[in-house]
PDB file of N, CA, C and O in Angstrom:
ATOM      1  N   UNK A   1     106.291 108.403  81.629  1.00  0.00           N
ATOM      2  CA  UNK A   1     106.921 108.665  82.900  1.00  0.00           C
ATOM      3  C   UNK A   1     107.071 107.361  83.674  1.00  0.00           C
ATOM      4  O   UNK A   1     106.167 106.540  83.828  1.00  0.00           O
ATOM      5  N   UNK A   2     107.987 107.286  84.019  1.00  0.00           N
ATOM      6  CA  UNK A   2     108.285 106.076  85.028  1.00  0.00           C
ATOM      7  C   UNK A   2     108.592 106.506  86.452  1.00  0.00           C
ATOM      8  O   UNK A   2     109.401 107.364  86.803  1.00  0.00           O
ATOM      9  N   UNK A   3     107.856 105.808  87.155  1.00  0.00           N
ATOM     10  CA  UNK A   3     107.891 105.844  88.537  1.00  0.00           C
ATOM     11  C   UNK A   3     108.714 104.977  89.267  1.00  0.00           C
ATOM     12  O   UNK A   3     108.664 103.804  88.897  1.00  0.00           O
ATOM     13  N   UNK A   4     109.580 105.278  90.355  1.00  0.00           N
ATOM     14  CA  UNK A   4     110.632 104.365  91.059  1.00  0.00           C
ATOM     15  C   UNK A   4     110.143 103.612  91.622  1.00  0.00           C
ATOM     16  O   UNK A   4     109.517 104.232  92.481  1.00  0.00           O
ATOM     17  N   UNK A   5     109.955 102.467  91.761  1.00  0.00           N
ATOM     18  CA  UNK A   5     109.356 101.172  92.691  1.00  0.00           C
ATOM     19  C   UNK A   5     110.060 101.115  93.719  1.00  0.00           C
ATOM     20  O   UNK A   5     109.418 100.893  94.745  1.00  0.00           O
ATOM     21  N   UNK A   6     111.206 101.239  93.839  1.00  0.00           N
ATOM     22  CA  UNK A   6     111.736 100.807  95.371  1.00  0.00           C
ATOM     23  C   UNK A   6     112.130 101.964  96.208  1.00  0.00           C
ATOM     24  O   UNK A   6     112.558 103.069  95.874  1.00  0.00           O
ATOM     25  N   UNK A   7     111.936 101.556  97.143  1.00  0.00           N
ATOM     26  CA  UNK A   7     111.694 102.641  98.355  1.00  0.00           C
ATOM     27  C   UNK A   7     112.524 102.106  99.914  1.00  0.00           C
ATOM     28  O   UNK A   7     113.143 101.060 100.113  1.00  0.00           O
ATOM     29  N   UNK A   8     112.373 102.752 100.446  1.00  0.00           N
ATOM     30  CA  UNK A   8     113.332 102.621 101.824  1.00  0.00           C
ATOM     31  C   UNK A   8     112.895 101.491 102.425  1.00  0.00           C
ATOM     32  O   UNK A   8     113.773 100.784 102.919  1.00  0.00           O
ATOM     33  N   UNK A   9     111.455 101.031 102.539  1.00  0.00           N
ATOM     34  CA  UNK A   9     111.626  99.922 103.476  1.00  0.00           C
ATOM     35  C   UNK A   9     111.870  99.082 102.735  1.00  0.00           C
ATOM     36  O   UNK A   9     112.531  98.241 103.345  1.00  0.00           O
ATOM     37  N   UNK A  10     111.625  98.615 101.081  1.00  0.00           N
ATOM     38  CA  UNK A  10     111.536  97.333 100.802  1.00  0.00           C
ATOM     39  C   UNK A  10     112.671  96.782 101.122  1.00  0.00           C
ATOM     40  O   UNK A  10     112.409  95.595 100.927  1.00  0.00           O
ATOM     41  N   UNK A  11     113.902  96.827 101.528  1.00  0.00           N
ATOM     42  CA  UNK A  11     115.030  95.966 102.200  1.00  0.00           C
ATOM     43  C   UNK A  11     114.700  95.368 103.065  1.00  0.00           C
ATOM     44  O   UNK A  11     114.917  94.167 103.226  1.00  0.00           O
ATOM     45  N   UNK A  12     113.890  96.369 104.061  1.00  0.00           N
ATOM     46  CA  UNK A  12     113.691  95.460 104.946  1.00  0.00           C
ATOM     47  C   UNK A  12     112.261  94.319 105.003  1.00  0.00           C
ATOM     48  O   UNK A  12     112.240  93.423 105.847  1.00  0.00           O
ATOM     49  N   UNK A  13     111.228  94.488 104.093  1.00  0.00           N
ATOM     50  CA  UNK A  13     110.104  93.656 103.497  1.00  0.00           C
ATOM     51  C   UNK A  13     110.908  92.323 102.988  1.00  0.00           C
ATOM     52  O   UNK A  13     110.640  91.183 103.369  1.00  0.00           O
ATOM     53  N   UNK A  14     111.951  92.674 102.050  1.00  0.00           N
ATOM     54  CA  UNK A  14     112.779  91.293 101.506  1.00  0.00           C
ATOM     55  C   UNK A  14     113.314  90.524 102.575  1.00  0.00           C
ATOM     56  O   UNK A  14     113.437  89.306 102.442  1.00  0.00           O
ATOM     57  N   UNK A  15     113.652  91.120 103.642  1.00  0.00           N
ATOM     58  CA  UNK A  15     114.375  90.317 104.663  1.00  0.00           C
ATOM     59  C   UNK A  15     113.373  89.591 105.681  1.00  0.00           C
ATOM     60  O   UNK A  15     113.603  88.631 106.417  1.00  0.00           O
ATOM     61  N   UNK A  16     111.989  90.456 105.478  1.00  0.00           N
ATOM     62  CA  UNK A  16     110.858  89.615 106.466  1.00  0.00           C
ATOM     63  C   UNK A  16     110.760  88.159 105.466  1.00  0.00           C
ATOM     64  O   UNK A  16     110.971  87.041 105.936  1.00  0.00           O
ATOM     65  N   UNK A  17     110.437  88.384 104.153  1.00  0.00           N
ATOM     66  CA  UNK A  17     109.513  87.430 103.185  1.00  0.00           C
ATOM     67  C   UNK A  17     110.652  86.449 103.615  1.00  0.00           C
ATOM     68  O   UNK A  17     110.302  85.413 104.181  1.00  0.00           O
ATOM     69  N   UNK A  18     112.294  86.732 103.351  1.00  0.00           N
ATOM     70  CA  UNK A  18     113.235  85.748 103.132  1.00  0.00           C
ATOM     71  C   UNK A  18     113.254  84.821 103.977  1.00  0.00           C
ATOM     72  O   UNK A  18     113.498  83.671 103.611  1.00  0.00           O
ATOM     73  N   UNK A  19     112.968  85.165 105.445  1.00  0.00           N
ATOM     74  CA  UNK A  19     112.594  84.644 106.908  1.00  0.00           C
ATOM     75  C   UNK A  19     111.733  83.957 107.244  1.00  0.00           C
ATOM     76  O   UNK A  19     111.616  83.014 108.026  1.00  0.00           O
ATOM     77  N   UNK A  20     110.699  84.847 106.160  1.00  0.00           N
ATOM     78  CA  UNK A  20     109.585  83.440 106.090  1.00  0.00           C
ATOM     79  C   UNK A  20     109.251  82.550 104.938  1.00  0.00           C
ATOM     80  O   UNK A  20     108.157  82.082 104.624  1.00  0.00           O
ATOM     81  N   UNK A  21     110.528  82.401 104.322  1.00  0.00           N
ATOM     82  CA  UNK A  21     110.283  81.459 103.477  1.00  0.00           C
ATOM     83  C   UNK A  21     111.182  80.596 103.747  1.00  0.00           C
ATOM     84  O   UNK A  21     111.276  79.550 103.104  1.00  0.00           O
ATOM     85  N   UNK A  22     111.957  80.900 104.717  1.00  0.00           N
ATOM     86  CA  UNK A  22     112.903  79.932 105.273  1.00  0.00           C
ATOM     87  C   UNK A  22     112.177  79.012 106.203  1.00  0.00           C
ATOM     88  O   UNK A  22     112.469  77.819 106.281  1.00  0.00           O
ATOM     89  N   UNK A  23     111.199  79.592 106.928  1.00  0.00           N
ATOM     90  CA  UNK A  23     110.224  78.824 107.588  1.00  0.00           C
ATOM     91  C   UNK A  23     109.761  77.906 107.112  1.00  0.00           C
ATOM     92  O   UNK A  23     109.847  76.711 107.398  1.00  0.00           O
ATOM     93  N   UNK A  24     109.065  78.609 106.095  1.00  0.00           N
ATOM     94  CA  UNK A  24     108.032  77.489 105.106  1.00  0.00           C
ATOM     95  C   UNK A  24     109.134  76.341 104.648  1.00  0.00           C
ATOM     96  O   UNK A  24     108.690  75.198 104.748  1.00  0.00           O
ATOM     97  N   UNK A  25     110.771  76.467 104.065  1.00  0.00           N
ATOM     98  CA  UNK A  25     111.306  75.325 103.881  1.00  0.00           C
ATOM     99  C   UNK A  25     111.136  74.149 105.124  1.00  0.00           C
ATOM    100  O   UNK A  25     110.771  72.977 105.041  1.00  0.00           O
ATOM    101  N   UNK A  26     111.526  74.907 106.224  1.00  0.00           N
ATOM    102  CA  UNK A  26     111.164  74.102 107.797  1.00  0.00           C
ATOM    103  C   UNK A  26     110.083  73.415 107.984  1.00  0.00           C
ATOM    104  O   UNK A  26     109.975  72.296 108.485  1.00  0.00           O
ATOM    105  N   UNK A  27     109.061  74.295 107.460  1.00  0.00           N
ATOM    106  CA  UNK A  27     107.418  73.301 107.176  1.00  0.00           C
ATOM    107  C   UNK A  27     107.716  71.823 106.622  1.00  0.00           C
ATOM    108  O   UNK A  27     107.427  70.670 106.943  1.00  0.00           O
ATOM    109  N   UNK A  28     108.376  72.410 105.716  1.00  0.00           N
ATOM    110  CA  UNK A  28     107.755  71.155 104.853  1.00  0.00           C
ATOM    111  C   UNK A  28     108.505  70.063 105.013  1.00  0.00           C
ATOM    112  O   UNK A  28     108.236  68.940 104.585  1.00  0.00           O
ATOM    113  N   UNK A  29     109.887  70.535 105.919  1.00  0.00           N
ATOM    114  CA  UNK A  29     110.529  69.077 106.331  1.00  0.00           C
ATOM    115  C   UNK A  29     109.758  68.254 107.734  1.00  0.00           C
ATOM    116  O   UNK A  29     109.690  67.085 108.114  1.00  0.00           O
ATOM    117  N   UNK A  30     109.198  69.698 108.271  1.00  0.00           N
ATOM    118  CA  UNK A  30     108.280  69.685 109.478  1.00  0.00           C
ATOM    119  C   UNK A  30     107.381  68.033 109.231  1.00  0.00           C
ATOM    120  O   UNK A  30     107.282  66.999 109.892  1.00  0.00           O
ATOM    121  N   UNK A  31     106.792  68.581 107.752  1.00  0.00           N
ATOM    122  CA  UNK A  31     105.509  67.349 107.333  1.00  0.00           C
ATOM    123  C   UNK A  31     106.172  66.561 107.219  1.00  0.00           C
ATOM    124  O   UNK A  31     105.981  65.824 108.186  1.00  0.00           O
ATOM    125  N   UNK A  32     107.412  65.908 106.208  1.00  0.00           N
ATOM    126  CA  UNK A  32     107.909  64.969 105.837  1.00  0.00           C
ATOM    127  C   UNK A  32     108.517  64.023 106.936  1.00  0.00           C
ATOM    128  O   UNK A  32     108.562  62.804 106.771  1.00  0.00           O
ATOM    129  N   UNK A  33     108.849  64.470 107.740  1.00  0.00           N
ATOM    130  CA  UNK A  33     109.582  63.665 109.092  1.00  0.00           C
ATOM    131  C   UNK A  33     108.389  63.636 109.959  1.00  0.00           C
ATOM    132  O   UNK A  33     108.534  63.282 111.129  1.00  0.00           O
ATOM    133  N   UNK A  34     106.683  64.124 109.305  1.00  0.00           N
ATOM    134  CA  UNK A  34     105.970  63.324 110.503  1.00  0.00           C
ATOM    135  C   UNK A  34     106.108  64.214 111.931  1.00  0.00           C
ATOM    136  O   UNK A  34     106.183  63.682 113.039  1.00  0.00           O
ATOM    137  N   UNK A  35     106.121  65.083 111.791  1.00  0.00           N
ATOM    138  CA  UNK A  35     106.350  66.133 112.939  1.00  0.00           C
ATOM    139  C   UNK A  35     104.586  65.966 113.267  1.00  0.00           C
ATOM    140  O   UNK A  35     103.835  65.485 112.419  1.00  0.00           O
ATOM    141  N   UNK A  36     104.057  66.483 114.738  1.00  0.00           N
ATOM    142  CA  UNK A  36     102.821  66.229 115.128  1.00  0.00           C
ATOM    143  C   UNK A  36     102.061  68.072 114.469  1.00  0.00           C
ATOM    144  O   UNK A  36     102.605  69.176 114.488  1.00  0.00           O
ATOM    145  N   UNK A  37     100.820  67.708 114.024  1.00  0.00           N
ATOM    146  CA  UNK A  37     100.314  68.838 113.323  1.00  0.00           C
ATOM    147  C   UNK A  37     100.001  70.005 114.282  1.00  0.00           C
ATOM    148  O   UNK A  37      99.791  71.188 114.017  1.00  0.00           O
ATOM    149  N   UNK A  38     100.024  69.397 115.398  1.00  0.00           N
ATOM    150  CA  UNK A  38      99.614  71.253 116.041  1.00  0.00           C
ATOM    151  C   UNK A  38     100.852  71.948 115.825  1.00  0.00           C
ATOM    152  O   UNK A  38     100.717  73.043 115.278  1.00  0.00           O
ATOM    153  N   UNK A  39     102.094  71.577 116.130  1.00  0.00           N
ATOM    154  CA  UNK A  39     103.414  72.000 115.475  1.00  0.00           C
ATOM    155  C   UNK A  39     103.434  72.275 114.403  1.00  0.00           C
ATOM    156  O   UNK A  39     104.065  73.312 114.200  1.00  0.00           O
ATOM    157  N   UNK A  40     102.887  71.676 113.275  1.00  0.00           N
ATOM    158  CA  UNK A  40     103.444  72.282 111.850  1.00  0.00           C
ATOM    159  C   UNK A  40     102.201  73.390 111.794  1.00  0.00           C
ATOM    160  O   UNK A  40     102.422  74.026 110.764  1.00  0.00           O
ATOM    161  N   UNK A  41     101.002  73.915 112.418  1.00  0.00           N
ATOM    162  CA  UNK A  41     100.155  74.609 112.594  1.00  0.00           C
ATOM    163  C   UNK A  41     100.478  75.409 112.803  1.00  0.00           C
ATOM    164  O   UNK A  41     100.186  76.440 112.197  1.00  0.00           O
ATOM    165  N   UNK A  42     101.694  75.290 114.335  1.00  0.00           N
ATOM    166  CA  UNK A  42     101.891  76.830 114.892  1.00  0.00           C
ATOM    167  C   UNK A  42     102.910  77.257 113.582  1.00  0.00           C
ATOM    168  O   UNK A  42     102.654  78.219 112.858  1.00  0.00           O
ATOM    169  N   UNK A  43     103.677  76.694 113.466  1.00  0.00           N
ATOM    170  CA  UNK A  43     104.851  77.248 112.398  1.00  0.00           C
ATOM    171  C   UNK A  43     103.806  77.956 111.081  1.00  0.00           C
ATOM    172  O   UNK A  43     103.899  79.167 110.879  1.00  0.00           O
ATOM    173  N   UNK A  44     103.113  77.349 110.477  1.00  0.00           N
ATOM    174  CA  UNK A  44     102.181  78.124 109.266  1.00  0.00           C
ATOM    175  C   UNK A  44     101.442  79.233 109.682  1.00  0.00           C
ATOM    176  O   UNK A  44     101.140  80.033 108.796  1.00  0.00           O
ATOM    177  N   UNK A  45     101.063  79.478 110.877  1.00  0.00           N
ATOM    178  CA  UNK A  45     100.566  80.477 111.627  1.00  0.00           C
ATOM    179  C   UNK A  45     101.261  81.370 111.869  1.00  0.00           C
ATOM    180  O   UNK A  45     100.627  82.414 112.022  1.00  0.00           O
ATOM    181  N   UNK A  46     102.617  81.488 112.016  1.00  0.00           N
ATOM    182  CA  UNK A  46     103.563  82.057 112.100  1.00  0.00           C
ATOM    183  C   UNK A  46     104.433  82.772 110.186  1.00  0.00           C
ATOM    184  O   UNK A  46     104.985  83.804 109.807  1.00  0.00           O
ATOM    185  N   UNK A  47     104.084  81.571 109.638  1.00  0.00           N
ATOM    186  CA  UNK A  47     104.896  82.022 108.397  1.00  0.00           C
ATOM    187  C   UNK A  47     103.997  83.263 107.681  1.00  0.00           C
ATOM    188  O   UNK A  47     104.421  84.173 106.968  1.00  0.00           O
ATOM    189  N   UNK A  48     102.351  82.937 108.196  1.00  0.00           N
ATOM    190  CA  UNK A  48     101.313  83.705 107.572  1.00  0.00           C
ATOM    191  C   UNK A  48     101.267  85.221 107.634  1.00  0.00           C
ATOM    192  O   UNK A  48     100.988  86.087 106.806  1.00  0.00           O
ATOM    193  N   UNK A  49     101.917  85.249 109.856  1.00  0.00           N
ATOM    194  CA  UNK A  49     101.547  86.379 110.216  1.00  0.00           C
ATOM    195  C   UNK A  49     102.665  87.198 109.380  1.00  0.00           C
ATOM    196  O   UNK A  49     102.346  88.285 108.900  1.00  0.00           O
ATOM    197  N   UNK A  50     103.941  86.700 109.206  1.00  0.00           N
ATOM    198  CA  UNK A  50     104.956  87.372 108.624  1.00  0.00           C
ATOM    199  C   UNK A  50     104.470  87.714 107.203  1.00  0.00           C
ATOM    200  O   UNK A  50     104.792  88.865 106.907  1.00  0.00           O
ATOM    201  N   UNK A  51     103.980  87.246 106.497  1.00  0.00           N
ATOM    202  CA  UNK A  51     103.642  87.848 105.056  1.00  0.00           C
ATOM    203  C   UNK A  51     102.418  88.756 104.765  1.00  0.00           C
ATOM    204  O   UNK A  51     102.175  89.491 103.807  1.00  0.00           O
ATOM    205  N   UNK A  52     101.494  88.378 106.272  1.00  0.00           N
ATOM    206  CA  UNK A  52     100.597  89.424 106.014  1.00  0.00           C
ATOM    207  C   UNK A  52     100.810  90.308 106.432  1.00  0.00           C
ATOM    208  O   UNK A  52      99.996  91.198 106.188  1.00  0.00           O
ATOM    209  N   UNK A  53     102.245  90.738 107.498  1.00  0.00           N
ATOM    210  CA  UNK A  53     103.156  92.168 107.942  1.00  0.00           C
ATOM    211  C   UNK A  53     103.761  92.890 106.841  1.00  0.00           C
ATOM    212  O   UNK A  53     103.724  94.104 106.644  1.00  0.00           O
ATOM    213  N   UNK A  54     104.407  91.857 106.045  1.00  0.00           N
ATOM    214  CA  UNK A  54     105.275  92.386 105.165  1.00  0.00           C
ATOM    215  C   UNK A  54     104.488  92.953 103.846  1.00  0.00           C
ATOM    216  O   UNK A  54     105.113  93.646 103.043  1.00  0.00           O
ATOM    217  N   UNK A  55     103.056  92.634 103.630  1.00  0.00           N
ATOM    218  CA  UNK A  55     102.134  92.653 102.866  1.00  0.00           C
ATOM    219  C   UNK A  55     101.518  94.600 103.452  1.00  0.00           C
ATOM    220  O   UNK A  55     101.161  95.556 102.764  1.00  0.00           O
ATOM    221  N   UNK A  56     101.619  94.478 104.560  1.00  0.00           N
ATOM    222  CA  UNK A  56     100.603  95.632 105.656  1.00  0.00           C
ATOM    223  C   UNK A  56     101.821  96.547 105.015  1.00  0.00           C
ATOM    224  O   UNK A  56     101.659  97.477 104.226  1.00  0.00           O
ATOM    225  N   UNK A  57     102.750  96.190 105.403  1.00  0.00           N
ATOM    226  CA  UNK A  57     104.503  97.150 105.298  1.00  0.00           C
ATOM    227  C   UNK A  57     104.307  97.739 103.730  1.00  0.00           C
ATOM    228  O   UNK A  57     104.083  98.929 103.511  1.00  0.00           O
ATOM    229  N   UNK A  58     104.408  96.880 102.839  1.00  0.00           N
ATOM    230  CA  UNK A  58     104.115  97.404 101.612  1.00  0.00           C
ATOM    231  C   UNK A  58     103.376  97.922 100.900  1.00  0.00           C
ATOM    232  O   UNK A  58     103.896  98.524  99.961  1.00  0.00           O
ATOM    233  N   UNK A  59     101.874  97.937 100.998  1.00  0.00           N
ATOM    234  CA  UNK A  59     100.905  98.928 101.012  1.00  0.00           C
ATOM    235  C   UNK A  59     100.892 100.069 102.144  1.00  0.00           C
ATOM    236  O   UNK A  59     100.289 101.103 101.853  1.00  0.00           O
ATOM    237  N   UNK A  60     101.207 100.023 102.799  1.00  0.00           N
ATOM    238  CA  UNK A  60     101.235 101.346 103.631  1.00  0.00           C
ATOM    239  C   UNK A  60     102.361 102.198 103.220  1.00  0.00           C
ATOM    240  O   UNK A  60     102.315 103.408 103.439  1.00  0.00           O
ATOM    241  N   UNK A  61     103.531 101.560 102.546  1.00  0.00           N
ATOM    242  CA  UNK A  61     104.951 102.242 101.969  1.00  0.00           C
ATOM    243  C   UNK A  61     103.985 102.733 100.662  1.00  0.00           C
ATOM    244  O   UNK A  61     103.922 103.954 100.520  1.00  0.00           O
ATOM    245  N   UNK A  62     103.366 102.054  99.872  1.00  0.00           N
ATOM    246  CA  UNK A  62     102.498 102.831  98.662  1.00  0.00           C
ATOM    247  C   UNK A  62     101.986 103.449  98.545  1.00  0.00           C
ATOM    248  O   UNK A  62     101.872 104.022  97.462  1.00  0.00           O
ATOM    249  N   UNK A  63     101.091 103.852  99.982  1.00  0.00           N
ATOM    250  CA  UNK A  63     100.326 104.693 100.085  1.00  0.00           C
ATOM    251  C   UNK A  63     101.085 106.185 100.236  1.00  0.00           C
ATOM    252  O   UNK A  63     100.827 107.249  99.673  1.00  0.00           O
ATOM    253  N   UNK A  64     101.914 105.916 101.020  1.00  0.00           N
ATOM    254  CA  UNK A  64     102.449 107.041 101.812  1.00  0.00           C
ATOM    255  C   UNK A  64     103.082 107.680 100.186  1.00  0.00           C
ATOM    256  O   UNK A  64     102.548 108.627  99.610  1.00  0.00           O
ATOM    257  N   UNK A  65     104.203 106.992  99.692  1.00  0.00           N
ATOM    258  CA  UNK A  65     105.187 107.547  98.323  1.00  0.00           C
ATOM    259  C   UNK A  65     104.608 107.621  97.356  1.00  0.00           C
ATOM    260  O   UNK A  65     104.529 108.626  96.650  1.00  0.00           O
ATOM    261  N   UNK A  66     103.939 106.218  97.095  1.00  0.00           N
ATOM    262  CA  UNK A  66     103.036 106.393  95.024  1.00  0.00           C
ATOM    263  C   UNK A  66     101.931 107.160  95.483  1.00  0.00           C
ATOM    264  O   UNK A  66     101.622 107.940  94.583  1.00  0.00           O
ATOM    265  N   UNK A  67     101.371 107.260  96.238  1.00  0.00           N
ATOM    266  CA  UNK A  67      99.939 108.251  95.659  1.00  0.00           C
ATOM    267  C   UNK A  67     100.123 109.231  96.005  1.00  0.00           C
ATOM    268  O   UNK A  67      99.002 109.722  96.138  1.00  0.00           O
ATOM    269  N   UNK A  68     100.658 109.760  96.205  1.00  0.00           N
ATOM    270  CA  UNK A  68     101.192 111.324  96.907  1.00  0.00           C
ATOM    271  C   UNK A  68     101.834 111.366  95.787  1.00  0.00           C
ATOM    272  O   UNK A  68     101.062 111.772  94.918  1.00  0.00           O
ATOM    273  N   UNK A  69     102.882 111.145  95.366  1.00  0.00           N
ATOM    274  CA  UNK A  69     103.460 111.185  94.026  1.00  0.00           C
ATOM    275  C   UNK A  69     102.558 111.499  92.835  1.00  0.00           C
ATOM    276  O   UNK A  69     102.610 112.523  92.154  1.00  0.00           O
ATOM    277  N   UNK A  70     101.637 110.362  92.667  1.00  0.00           N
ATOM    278  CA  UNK A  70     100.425 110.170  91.483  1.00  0.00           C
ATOM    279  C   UNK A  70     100.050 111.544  91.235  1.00  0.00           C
ATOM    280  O   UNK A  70     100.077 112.244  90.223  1.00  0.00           O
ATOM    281  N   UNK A  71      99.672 111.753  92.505  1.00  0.00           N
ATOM    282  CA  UNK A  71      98.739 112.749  92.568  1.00  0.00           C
ATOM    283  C   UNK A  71      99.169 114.466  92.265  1.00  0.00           C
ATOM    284  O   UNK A  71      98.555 115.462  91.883  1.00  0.00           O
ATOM    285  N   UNK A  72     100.832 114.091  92.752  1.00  0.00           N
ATOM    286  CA  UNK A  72     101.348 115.598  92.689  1.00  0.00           C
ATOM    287  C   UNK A  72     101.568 115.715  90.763  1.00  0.00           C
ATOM    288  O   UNK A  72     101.483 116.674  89.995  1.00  0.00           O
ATOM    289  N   UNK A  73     101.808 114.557  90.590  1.00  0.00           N
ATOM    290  CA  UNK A  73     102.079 114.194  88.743  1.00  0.00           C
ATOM    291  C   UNK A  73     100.741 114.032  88.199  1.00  0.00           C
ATOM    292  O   UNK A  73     100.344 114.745  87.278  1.00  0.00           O
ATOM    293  N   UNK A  74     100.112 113.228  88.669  1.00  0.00           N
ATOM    294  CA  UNK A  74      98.903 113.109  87.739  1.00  0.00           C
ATOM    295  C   UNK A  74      97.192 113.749  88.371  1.00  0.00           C
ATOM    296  O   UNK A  74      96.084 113.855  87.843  1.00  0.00           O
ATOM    297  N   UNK A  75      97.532 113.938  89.205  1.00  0.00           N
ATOM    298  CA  UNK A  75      96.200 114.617  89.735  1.00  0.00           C
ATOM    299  C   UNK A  75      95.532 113.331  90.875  1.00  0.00           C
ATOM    300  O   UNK A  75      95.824 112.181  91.202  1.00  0.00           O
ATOM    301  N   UNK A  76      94.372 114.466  91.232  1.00  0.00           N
ATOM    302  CA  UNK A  76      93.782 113.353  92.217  1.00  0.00           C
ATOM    303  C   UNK A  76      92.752 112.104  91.591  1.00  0.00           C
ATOM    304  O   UNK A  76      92.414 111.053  92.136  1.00  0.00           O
ATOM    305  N   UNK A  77      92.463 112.544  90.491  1.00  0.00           N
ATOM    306  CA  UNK A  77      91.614 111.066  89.589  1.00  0.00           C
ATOM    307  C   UNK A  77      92.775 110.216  89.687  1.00  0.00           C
ATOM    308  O   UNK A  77      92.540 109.336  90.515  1.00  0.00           O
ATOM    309  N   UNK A  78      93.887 110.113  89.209  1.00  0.00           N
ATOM    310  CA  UNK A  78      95.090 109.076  89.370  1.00  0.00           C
ATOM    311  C   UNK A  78      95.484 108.362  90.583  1.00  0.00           C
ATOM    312  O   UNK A  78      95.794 107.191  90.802  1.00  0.00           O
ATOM    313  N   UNK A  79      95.386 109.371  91.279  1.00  0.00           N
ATOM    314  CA  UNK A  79      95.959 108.857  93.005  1.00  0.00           C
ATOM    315  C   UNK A  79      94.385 108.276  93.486  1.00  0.00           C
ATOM    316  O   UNK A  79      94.449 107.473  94.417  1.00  0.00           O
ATOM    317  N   UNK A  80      92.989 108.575  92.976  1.00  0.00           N
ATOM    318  CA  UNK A  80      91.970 107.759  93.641  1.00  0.00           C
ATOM    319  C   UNK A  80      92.023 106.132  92.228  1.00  0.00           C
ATOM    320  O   UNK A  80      91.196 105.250  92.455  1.00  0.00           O
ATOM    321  N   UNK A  81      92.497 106.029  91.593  1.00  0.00           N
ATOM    322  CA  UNK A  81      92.040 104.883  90.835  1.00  0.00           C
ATOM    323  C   UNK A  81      93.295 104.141  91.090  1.00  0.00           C
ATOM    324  O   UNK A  81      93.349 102.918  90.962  1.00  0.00           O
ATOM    325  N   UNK A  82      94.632 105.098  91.565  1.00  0.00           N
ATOM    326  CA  UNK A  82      95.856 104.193  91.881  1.00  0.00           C
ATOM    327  C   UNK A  82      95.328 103.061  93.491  1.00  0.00           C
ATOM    328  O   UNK A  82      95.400 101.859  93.746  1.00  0.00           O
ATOM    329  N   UNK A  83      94.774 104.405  94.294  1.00  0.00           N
ATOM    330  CA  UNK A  83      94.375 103.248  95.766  1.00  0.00           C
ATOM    331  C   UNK A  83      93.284 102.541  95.167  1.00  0.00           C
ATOM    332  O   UNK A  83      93.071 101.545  95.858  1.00  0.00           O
ATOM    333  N   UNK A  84      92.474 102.602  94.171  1.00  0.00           N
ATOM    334  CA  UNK A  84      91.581 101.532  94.373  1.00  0.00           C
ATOM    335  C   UNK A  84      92.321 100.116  93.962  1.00  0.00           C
ATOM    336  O   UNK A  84      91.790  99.035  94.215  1.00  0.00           O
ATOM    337  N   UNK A  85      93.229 100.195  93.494  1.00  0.00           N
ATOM    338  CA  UNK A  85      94.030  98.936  92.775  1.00  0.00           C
ATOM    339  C   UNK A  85      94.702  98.248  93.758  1.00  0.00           C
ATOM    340  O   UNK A  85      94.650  97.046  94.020  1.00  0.00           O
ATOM    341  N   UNK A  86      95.565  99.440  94.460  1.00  0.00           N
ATOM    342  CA  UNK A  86      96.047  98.638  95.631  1.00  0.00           C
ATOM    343  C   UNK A  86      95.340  98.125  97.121  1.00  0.00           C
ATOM    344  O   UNK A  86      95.631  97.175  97.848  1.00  0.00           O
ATOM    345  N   UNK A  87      94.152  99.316  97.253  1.00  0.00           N
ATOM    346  CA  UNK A  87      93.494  98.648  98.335  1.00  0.00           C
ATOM    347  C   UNK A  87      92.741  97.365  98.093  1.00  0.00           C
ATOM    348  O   UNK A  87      92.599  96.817  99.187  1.00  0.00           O
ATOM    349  N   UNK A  88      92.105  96.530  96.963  1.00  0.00           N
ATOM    350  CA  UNK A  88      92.238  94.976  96.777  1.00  0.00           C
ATOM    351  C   UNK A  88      92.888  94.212  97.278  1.00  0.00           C
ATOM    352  O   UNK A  88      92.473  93.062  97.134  1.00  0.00           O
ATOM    353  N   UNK A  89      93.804  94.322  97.857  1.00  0.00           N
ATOM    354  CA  UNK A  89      94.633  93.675  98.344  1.00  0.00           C
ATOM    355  C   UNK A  89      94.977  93.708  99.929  1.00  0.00           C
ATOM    356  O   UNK A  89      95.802  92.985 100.488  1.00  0.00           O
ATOM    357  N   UNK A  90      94.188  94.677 100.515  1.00  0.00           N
ATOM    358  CA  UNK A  90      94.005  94.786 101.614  1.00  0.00           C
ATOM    359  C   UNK A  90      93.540  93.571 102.598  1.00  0.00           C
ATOM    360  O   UNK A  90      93.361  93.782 103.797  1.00  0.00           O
TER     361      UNK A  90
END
C-alpha cells in the first residue's frame, strides 16, 4: 500500500523553506562583504525561525493525515510506532 505524501499545506511549507533559503543566500553574501555580525546574527535567527515553522507545519500536517490514516489502515500499533518516528524530530 502506498500512502500519498503530499498534502494541502506542503505548497505552502515549499514557499516558507524557498524564502528561507533565499535568506541564507543573503547570509552568506552578508559574511563575504564583511557585513557587522550582529546583522548576519539577526538574519540566521530569522532564517532558523522560518525552518523551525515550516518544520512545526509539517509534523503537525502528519499528525493530523498519516496517523489517522495509519491507523484507520493499519491499526493503532502502526499509528503509535508511526508518531514515535516522527515525534524525533520534534
Amino acid at each position: 500500500m502506498t500512502i500519498e505524501h503530499r498534502h494541502d499545506s506542503h505548497p505552502a511549507i515549499v514557499k516558507r523553506l524557498n524564502r528561507a533559503g533565499g535568506h541564507l543566500r543573503s547570509i552568506v553574501e552578508m559574511i563575504e562583504s564583511q557585513r557587522p555580525c550582529a546583522d548576519i546574527a539577526q538574519q540566521l535567527q530569522a532564517v532558523e525561525k522560518a525552518i523551525v515553522s515550516a518544520k512545526k507545519a509539517l509534523i503537525h500536517d502528519h499528525l493530523d493525515h498519516c496517523l489517522s490514516h495509519t491507523q484507520a489502515t493499519e491499526g493503532m500499533g502502526s499509528a503509535v510506532e508511526e508518531f514515535r518516528t516522527i515525534s524525533k524530530y520534534l
